[in-house]
C-alpha positions in Angstrom: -31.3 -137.3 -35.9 -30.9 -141.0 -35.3 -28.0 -142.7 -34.6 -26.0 -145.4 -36.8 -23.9 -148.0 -35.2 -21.5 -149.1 -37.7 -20.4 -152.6 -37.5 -16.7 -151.6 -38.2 -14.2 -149.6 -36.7 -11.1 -147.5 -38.3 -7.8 -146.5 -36.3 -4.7 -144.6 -38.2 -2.3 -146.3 -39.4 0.0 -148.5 -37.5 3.2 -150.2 -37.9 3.0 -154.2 -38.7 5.4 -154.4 -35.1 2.7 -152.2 -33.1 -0.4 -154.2 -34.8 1.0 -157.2 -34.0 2.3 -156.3 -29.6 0.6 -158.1 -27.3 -1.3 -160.3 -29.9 -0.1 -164.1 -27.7 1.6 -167.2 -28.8 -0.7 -168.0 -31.0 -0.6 -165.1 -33.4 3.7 -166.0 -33.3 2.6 -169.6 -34.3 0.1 -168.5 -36.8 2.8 -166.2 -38.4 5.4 -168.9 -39.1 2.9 -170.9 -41.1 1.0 -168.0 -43.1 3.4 -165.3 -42.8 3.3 -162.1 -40.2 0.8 -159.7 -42.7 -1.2 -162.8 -43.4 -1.0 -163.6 -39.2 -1.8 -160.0 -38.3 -4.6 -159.5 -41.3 -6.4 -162.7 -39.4 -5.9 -160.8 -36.5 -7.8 -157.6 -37.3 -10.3 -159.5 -38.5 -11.1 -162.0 -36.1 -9.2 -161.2 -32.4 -9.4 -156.9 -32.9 -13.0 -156.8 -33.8 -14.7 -154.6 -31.1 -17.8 -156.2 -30.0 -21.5 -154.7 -31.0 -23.2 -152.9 -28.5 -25.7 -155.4 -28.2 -22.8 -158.3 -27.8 -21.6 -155.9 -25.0 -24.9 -156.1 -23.3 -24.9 -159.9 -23.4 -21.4 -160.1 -22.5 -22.2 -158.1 -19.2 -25.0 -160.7 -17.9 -22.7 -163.4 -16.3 -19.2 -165.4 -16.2 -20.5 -167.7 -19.0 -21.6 -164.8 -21.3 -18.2 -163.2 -20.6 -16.0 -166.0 -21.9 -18.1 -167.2 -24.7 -20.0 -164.3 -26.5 -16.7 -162.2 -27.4 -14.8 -165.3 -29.1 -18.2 -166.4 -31.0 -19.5 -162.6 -32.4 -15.5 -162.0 -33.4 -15.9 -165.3 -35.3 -19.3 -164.6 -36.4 -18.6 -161.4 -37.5 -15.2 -162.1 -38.9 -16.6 -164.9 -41.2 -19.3 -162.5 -42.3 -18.3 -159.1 -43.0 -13.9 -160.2 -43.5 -11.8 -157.9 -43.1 -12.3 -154.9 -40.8 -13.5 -152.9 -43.8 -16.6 -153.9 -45.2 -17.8 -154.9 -48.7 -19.6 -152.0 -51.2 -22.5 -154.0 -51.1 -23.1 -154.6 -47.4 -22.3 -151.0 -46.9 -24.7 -150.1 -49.1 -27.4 -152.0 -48.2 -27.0 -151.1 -44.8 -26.7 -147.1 -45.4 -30.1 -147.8 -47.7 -31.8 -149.7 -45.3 -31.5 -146.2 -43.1 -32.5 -143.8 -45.8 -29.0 -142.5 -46.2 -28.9 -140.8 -49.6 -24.9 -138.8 -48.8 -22.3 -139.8 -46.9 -20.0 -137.2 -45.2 -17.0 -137.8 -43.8 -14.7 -135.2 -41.8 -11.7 -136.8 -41.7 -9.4 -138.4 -43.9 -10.8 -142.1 -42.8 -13.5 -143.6 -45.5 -15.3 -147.0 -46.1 -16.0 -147.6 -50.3 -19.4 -147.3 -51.1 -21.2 -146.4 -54.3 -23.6 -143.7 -52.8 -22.2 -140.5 -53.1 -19.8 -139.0 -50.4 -18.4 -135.6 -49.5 -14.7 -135.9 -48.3 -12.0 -134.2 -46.2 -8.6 -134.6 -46.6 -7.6 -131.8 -44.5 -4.5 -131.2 -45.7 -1.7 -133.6 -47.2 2.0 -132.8 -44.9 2.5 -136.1 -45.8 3.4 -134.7 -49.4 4.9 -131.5 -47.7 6.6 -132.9 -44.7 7.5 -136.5 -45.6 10.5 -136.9 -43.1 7.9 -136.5 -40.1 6.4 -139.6 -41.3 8.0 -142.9 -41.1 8.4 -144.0 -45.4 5.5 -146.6 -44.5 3.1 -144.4 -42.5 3.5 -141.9 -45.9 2.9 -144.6 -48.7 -0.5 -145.5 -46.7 -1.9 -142.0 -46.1 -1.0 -141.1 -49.7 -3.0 -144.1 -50.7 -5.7 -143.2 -48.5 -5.8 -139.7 -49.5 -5.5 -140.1 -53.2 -8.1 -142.7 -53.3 -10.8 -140.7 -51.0 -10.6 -137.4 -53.0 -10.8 -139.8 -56.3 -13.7 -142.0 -55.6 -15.6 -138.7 -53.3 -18.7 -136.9 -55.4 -17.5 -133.7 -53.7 -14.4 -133.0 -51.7 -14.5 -130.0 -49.2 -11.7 -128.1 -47.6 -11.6 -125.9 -44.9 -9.1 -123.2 -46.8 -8.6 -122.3 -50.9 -5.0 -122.8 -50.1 -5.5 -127.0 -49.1 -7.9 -127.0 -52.1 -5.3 -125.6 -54.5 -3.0 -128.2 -53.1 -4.7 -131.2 -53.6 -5.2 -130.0 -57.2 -2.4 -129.7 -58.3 -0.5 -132.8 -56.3 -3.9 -135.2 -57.0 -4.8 -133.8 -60.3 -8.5 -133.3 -59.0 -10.6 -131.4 -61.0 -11.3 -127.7 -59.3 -15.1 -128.1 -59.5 -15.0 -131.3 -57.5 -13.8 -128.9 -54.6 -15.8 -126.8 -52.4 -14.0 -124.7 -49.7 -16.3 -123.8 -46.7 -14.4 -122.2 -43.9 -14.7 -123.5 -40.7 -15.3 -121.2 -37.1 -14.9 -123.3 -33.6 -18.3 -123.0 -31.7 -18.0 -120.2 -28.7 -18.6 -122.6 -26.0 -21.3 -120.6 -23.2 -18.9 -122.1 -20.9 -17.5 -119.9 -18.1 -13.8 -119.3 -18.0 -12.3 -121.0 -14.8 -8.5 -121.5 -14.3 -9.5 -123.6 -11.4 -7.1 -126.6 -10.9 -4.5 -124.7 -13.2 -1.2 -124.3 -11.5 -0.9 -122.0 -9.0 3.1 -120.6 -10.1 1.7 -119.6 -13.9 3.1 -116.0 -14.7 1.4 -113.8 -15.2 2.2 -112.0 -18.7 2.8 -115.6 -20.9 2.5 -116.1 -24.4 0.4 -119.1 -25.4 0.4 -121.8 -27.9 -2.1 -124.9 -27.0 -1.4 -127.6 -29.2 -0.2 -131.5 -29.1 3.3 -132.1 -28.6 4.1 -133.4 -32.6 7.0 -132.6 -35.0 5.0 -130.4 -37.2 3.4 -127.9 -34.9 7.2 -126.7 -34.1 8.0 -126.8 -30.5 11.3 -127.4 -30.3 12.0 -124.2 -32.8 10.1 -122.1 -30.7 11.9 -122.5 -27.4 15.7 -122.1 -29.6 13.8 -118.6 -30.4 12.8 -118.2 -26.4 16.2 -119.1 -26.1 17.6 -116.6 -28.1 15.7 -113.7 -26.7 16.8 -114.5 -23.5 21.3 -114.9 -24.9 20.9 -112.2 -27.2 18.6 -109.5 -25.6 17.7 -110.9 -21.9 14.4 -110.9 -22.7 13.1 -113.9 -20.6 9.7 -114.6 -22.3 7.1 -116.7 -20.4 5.6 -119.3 -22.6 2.8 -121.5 -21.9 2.2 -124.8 -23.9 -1.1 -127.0 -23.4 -2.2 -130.2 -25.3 -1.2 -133.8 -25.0 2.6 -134.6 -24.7 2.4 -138.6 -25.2 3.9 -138.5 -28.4 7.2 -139.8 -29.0 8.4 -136.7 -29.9 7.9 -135.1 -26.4 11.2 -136.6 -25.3 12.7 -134.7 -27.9 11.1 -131.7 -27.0 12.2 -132.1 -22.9 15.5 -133.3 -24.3 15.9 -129.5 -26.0 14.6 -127.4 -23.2 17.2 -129.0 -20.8 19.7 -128.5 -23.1 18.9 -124.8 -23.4 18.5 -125.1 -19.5 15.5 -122.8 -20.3 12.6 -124.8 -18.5 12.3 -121.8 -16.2 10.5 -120.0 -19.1 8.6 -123.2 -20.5 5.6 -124.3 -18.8 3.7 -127.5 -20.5 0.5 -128.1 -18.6 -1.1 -130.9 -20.6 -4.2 -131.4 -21.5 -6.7 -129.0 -20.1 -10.4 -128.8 -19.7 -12.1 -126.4 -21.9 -13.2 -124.0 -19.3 -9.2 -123.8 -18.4 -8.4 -123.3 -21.6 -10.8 -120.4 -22.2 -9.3 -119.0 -18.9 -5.7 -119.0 -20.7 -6.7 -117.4 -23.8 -8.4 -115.0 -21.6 -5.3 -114.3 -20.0 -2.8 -114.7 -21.8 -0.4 -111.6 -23.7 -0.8 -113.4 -27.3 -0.9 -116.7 -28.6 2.3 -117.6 -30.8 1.7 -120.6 -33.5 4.6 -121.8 -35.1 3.3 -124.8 -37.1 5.0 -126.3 -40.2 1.7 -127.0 -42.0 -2.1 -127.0 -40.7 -4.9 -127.8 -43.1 -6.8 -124.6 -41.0 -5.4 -123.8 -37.8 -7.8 -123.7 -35.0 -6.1 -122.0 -32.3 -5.9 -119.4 -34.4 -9.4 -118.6 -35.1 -10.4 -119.4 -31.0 -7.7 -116.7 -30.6 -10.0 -114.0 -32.6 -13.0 -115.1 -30.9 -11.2 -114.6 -27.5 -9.5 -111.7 -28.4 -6.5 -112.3 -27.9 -3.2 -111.2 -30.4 -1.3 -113.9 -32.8 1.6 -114.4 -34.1 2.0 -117.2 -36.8 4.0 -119.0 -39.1 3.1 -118.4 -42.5 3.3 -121.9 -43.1 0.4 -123.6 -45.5 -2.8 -122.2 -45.9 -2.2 -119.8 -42.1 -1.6 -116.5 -44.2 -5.1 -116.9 -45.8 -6.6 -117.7 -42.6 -5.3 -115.1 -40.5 -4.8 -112.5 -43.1 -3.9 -108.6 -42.0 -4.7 -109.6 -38.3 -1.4 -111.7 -36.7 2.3 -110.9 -36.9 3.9 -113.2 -39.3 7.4 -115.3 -39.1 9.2 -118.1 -41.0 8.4 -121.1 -39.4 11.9 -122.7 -40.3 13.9 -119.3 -38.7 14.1 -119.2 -35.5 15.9 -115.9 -35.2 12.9 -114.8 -37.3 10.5 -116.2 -34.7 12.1 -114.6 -31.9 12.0 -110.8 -33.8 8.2 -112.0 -34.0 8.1 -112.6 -30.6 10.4 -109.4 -29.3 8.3 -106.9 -31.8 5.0 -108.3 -29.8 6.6 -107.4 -26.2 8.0 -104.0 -27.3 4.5 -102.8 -28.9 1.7 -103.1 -26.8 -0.3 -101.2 -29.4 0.1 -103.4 -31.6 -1.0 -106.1 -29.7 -3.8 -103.7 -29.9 -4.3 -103.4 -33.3 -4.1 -107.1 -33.3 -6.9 -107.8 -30.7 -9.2 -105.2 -32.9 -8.1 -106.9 -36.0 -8.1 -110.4 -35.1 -12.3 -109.5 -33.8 -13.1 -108.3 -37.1 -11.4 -111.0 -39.3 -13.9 -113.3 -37.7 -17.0 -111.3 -38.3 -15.9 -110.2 -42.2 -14.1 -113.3 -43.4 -16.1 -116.4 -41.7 -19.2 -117.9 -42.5 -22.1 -117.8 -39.4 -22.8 -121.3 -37.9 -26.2 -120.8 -39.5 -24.6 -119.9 -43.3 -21.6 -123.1 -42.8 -24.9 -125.8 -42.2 -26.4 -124.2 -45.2 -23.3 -124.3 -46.8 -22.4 -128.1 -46.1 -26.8 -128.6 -46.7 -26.6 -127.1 -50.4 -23.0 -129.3 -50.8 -25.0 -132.7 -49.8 -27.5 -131.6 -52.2 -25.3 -131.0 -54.8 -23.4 -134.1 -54.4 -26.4 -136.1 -54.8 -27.2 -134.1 -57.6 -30.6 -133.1 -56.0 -32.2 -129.7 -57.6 -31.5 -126.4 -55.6 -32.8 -123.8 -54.8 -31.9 -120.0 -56.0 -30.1 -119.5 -52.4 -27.9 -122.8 -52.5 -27.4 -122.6 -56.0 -25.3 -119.0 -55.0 -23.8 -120.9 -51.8 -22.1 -123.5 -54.6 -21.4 -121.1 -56.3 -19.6 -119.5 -53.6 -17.6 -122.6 -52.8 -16.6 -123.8 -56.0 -15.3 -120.1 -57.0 -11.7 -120.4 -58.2 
């Protein structure tokens, strides 16, 4: 496999005030005489430009290279490619140049080109959830979404449900869509709770995630809270992921106010061999999310063996099907029956484990069947022949 340094790089969206912090007098000058989009378009594409790998190299020989090679390649570069997203032509050229016959991209992000591409959306919340987006940040990923699954050869989804979605919100045409479950990797990586704190209960339930509006943290501590008012039941709970979103200040705000941070725990981000060490230990993993396009945690839960309890928000019912516990995301009196029903039953937790095992190995492809899945998908996309056996995987994909 070789590697492909694209000239351009692509960040989420940002607001014109974020794009624009930090950018010097002379973007503030610049914007009274062209206009603050016009100031911070120049911006991106001159001043923002990331530097090549081999104007890195040249940068790093001396005080002389320093100062001069980054202005001169950002004005090279900005007076030959424009704007931060390139041209169909030179992107084409360039992806021919390297034999590139399909382009695949795993995320919502996409640069036009006319070879064919496979696409993934993910999920839409912004349709679903628009008051966790700002009105702006919506518009744009709506725009970005719609135009990726129109101008994409093939779109693929990770869950029937995010397929059915985008038909019927994008008015995509079901054969365009191929659904191809996904399974985390097992890491061959050795549990070790090494570094973790030292004071961590011992029974805990565990939801790993990052700290935004939709995955539902703040209702899930009201239901901790509950248990604890209504039943004194003081459930342990055990949170990892990043918290430097703006809505972790909302979430700290809460858990003082219920004066419950005796039964919250956020660790942060972890290392992977800590995190195997917590879903090794850990009583059950609840997930409360809003929306997921899939729902990892859930499935490294089966793999780990550990019990869940979910939200049946989205496309998490078809993904966890007879094996979690399910709740209404949006009740939080619901959540915390969930949650009491888990530490009254142990065998149910049980059943759950033995369920959870066997949903993988029944209802998820094999690494080996997903890359001939996503193999026969390229193929198809670039409307190369197929054999007999990827000729059934489409089939298999694209079945309503």
């Amino acid at each position: 496999m070789r590697k492909l340094v694209w000239p351009v790089k692509y960040s989420w969206y940002q607001p014109l005030a974020k794009r624009l912090r930090g950018s010097g007098r002379i973007t503030a000058v610049l914007a009274r005489f062209v206009g603050i989009e016009r100031a911070a378009d120049l911006r991106a594409r001159f001043a923002s430009r990331p530097l090549s790998p081999r104007a890195e190299r040249l940068a790093a020989k001396g005080r002389t290279f320093r100062f001069l090679v980054p202005p001169l390649f950002r004005l090279y570069s900005g007076l030959r490619h424009g704007r931060p997203n390139l041209s169909v032509p030179t992107a084409d050229a360039l992806l021919r140049k390297h034999g590139v016959e399909v382009v695949h991209f795993p995320y919502p992000h996409f640069f036009p080109t006319s070879i064919p591409f496979v696409y993934e959306p993910w999920g839409l919340p912004h349709i679903h959830q628009p008051e966790l987006f700002g009105a702006e940040e919506s518009v744009w990923m709506d725009r970005l979404f719609r135009s990726g699954c129109g101008k994409a050869a093939m779109i693929v989804t990770a869950s029937r449900w995010v397929k059915d979605d985008i038909v019927k919100q994008y008015g995509i045409a079901p054969h365009r869509i191929a659904v191809i479950p996904r399974v985390p990797s097992l890491p061959s990586i050795v549990p070790d709770a090494t570094g973790l704190p030292s004071n961590l209960p011992q029974r805990f339930a565990l939801f790993p995630s990052v700290t935004w509006p939709s995955k539902n943290h703040i209702r899930l501590v009201r239901a901790l809270a509950l248990l604890r008012d209504q039943r004194g039941l003081k459930v342990q709970l055990v949170c990892t992921g990043a918290n430097d979103t703006p809505h972790w200040k909302v979430i700290e705000a809460e858990i003082a106010a219920l004066n419950i941070s005796d039964q919250v725990h956020f660790l942060g981000v972890v290392k992977l061999e800590q995190l195997i060490a917590l879903y090794k230990s850990a009583s059950y993993l609840v997930h409360p999310s809003t929306f997921e396009g899939l729902g990892l945690p859930l499935l490294e839960a089966f793999q780990h063996g550990l019990p869940v309890l979910s939200s049946t928000s989205a496309c998490k019912p078809e993904v966890v099907g007879d094996a979690a516990l399910l709740f209404d995301a949006f009740d939080e009196a619901d959540i915390a029956r969930c949650i009491a029903k888990a530490e009254d039953d142990p065998g149910l937790l049980e059943q759950l484990r033995t369920r959870g095992t066997r949903r993988i190995d029944e209802h998820f492809p094999s690494p080996k069947k997903m890359a001939d899945m996503f193999l026969a998908l390229y193929r198809h996309a670039a409307q190369r022949e197929l054999d007999t056996e990827q000729q059934l995987l489409v089939a298999e994909m694209l079945a309503p």
